[in-house]
MIPA-751850 format. One record per residue (C-alpha): residue number from 1; x, y, z; residue in three letters. Coordinates in Angstrom, 1 decimal. Layout:
<pts>
<pt NUM,<X,Y,Z>,ALA>;
...
</pts>
This chain:
<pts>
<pt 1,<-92.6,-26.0,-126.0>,UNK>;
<pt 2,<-91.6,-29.7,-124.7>,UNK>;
<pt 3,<-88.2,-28.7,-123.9>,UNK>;
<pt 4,<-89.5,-25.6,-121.8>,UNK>;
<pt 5,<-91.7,-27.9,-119.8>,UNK>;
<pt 6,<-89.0,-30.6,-119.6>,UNK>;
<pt 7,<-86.7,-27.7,-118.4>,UNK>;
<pt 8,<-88.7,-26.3,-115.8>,UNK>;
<pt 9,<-89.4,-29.5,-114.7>,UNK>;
<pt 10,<-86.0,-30.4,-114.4>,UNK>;
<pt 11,<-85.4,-27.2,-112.5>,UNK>;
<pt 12,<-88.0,-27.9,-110.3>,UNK>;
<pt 13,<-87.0,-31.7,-108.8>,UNK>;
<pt 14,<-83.1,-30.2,-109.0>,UNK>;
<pt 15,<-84.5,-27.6,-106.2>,UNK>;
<pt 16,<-86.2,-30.3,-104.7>,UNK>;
<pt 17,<-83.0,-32.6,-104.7>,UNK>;
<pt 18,<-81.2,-29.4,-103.4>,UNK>;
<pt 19,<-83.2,-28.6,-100.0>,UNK>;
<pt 20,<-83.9,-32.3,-99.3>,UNK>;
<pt 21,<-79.9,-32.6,-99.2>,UNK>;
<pt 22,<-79.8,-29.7,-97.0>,UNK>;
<pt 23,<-82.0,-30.9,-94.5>,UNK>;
<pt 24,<-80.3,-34.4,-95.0>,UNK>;
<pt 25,<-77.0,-32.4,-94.0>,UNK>;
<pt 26,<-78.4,-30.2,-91.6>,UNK>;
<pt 27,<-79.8,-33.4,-89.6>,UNK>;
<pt 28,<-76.6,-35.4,-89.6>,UNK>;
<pt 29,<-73.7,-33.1,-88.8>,UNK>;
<pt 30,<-72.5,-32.7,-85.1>,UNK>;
<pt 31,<-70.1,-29.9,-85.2>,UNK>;
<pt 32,<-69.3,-28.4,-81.9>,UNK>;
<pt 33,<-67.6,-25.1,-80.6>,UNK>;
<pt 34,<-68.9,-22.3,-83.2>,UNK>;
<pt 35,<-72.4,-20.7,-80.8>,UNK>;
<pt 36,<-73.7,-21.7,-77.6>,UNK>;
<pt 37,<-77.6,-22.1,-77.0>,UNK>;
<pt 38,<-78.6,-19.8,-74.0>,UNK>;
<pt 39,<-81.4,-19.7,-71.1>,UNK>;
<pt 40,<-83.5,-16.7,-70.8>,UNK>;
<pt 41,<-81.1,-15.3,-67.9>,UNK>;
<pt 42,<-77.9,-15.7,-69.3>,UNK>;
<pt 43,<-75.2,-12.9,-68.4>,UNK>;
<pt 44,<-74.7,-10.6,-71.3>,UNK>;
<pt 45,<-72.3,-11.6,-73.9>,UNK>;
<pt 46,<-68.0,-10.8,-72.9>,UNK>;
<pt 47,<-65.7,-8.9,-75.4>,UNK>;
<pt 48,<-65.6,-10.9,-78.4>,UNK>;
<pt 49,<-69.0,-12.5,-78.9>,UNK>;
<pt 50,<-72.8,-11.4,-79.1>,UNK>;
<pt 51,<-75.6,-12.6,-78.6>,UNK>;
<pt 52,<-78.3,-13.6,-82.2>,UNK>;
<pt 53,<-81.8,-13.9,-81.0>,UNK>;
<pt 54,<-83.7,-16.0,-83.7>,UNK>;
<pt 55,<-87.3,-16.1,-83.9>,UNK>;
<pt 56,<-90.0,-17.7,-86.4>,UNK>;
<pt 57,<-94.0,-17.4,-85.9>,UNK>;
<pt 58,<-96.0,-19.8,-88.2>,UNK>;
<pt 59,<-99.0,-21.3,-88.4>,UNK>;
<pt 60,<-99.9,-25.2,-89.7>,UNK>;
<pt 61,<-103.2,-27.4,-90.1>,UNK>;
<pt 62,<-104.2,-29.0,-87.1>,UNK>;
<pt 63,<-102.9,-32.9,-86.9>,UNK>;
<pt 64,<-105.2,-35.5,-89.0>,UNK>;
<pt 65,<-107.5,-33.0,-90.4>,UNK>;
<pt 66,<-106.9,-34.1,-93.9>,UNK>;
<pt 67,<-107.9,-37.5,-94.7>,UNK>;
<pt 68,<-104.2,-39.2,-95.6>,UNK>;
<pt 69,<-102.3,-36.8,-93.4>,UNK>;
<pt 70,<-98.1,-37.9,-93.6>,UNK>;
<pt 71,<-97.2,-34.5,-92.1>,UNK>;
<pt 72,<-96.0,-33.9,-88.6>,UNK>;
<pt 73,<-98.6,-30.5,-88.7>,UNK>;
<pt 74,<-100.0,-29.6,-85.1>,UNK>;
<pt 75,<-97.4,-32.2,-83.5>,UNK>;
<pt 76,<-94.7,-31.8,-81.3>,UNK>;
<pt 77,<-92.6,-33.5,-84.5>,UNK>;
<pt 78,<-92.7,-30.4,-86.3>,UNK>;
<pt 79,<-89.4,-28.7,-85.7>,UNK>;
<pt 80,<-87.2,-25.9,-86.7>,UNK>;
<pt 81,<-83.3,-26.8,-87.8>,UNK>;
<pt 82,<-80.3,-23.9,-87.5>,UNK>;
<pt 83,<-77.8,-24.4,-88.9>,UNK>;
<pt 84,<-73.9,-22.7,-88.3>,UNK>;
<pt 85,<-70.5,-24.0,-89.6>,UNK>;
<pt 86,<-71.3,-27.2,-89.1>,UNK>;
<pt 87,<-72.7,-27.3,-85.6>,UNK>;
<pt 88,<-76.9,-27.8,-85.4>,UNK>;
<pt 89,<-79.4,-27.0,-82.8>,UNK>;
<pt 90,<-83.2,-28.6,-83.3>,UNK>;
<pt 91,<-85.8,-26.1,-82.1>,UNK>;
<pt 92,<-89.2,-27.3,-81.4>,UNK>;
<pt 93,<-91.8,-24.3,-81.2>,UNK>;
<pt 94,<-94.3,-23.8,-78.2>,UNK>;
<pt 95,<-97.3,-24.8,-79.6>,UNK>;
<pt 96,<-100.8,-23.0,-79.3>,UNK>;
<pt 97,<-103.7,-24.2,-81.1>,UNK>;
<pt 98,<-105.8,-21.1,-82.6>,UNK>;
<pt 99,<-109.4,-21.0,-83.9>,UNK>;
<pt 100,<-111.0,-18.8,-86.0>,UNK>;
<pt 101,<-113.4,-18.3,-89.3>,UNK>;
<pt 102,<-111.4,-18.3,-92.8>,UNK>;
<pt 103,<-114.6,-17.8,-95.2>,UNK>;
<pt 104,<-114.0,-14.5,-96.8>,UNK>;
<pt 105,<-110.6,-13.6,-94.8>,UNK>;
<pt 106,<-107.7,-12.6,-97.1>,UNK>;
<pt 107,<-105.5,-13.6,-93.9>,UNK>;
<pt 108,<-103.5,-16.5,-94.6>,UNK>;
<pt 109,<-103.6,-17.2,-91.3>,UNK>;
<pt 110,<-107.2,-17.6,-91.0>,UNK>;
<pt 111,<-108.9,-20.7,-89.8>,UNK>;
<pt 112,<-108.0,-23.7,-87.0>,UNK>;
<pt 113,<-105.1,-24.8,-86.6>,UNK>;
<pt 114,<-101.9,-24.3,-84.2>,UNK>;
<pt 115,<-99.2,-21.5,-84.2>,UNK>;
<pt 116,<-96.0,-22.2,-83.3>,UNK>;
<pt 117,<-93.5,-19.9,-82.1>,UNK>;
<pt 118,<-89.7,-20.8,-82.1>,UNK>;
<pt 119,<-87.1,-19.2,-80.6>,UNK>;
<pt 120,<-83.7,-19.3,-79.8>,UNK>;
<pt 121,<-80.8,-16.8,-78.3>,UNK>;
<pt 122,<-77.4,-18.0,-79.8>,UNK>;
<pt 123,<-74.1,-16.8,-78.2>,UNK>;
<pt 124,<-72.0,-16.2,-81.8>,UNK>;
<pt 125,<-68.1,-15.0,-82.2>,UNK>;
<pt 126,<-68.3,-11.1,-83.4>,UNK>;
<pt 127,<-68.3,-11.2,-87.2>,UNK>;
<pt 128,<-70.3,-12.8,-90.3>,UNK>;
<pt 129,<-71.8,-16.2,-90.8>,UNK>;
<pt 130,<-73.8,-17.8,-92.7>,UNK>;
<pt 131,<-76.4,-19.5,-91.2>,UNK>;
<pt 132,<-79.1,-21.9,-92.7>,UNK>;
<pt 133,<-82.3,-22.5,-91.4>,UNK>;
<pt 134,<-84.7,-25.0,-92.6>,UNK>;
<pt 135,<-88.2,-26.9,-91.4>,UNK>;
<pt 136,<-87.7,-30.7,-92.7>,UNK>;
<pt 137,<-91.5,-31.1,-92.3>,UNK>;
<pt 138,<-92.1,-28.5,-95.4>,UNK>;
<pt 139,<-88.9,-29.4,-97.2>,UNK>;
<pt 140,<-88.1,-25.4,-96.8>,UNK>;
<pt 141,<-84.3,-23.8,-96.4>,UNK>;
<pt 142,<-83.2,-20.4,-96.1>,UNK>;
<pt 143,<-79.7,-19.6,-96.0>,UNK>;
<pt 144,<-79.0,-16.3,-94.7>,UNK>;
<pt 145,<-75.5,-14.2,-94.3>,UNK>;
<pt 146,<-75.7,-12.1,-90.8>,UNK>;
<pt 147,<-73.1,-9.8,-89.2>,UNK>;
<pt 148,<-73.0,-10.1,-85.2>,UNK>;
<pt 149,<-71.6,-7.0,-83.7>,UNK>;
<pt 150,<-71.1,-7.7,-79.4>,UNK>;
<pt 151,<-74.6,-7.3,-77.7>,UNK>;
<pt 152,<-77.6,-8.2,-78.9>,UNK>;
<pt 153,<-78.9,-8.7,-82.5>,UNK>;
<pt 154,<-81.9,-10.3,-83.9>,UNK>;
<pt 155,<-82.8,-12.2,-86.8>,UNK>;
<pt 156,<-87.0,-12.5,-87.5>,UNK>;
<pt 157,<-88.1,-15.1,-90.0>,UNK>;
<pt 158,<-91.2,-15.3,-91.8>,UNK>;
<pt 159,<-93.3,-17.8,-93.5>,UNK>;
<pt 160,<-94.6,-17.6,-97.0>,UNK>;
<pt 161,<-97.5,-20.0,-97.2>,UNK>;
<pt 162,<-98.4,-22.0,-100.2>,UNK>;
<pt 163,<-101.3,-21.1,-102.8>,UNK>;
<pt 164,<-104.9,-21.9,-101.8>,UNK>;
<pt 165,<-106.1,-24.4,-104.3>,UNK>;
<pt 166,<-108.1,-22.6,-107.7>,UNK>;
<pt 167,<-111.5,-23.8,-106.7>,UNK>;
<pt 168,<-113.6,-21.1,-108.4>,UNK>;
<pt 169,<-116.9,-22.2,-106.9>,UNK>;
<pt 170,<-115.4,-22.3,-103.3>,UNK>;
<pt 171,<-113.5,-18.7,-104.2>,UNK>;
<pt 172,<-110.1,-19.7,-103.4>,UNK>;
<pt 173,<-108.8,-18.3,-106.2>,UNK>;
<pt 174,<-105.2,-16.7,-106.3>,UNK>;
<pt 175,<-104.5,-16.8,-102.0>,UNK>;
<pt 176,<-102.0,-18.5,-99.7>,UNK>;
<pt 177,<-103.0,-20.2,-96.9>,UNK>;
<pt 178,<-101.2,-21.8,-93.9>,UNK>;
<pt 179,<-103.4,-24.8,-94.6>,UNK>;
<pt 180,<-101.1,-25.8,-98.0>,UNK>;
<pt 181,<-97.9,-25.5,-96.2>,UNK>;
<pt 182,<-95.0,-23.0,-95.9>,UNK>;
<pt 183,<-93.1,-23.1,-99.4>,UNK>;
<pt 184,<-90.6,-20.0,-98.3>,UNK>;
<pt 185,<-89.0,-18.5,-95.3>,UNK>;
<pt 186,<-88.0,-15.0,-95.5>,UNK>;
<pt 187,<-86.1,-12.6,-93.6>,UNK>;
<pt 188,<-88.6,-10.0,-92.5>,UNK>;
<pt 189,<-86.7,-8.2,-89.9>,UNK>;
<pt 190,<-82.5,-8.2,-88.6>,UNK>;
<pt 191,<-81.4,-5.7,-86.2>,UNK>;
<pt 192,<-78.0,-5.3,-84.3>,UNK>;
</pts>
């Protein structure tokens, strides 16, 4: 039993280790050349290229509402990373602050805090690449393969928020909630 608990231990700071490097990685490199960031009114993409419209709608605590708060939640801190071949664009979300009531919602959602919604239109060679994605405030990466045919394709990310904490007598038993954090991202939609 010690050695299962010593291995999943192990497995779990090795993860850690993993997406902290990423993000490590992801902030320092300064490739050049492989996409273009566009505007909104950007001509449509020439023979050869297409256009990947990226987009990612989450939710976080607003700032300072927990009593030792190191987080950059409800800030303009908070940021999105892509990454692709070595070449990485900073995204930081248009911020909205949101109220509502959480007691007896099953929403994750539920509750005050602020959404933010990030978005981004790359102009990408036609063909595959991998492309990594990560938010350095959660310690969360997603790498992701994606085929860009000419015209326009889009990639939409969700967030998979962490567990509510077991308090029986508050009945937070068994829920996520944006108010732990997002622990995941996941593809939820990719069209071309």
């Amino acid at each position: 039993m010690k050695r299962i608990i010593i291995l999943v231990a192990a497995v779990a700071l090795f993860s850690g280790c993993a997406s902290t490097e990423t993000i490590k990685r992801l902030e320092t490199q300064s490739g050049h050349g492989m996409y273009t960031a566009l505007a909104d009114t950007q001509a449509p993409a020439p023979a050869g290229y297409g256009d990947l419209q990226l987009s990612l709608s989450l939710k976080t605590r607003n700032p300072g509402s927990v009593l030792m708060d190191t987080t950059d939640y409800g800030t303009e801190r908070y940021s999105l990373l892509v990454g692709i071949s070595g070449q990485t664009l900073r995204l930081t979300g248009a911020r909205t602050p949101e109220s509502g009531d959480y007691h007896g919602s099953s929403d994750p959602e539920a509750g005050n805090g602020v959404r933010y919604h990030f978005t981004a239109t790359l102009r990408l060679p036609v063909g595959s690449h991998r492309i990594t994605v990560a938010l350095p405030g959660d310690g969360v990466v997603l790498e992701h393969d994606v085929t860009v045919h000419h015209g326009m394709n889009r990639l939409e990310l969700k967030p998979v928020y962490g567990m509510k904490s077991s308090y029986t007598l508050l009945g937070f038993r068994g829920e996520r909630t944006y108010y732990e954090g997002v622990t995941a991202l996941v593809v939820s939609g990719q069209s071309d």
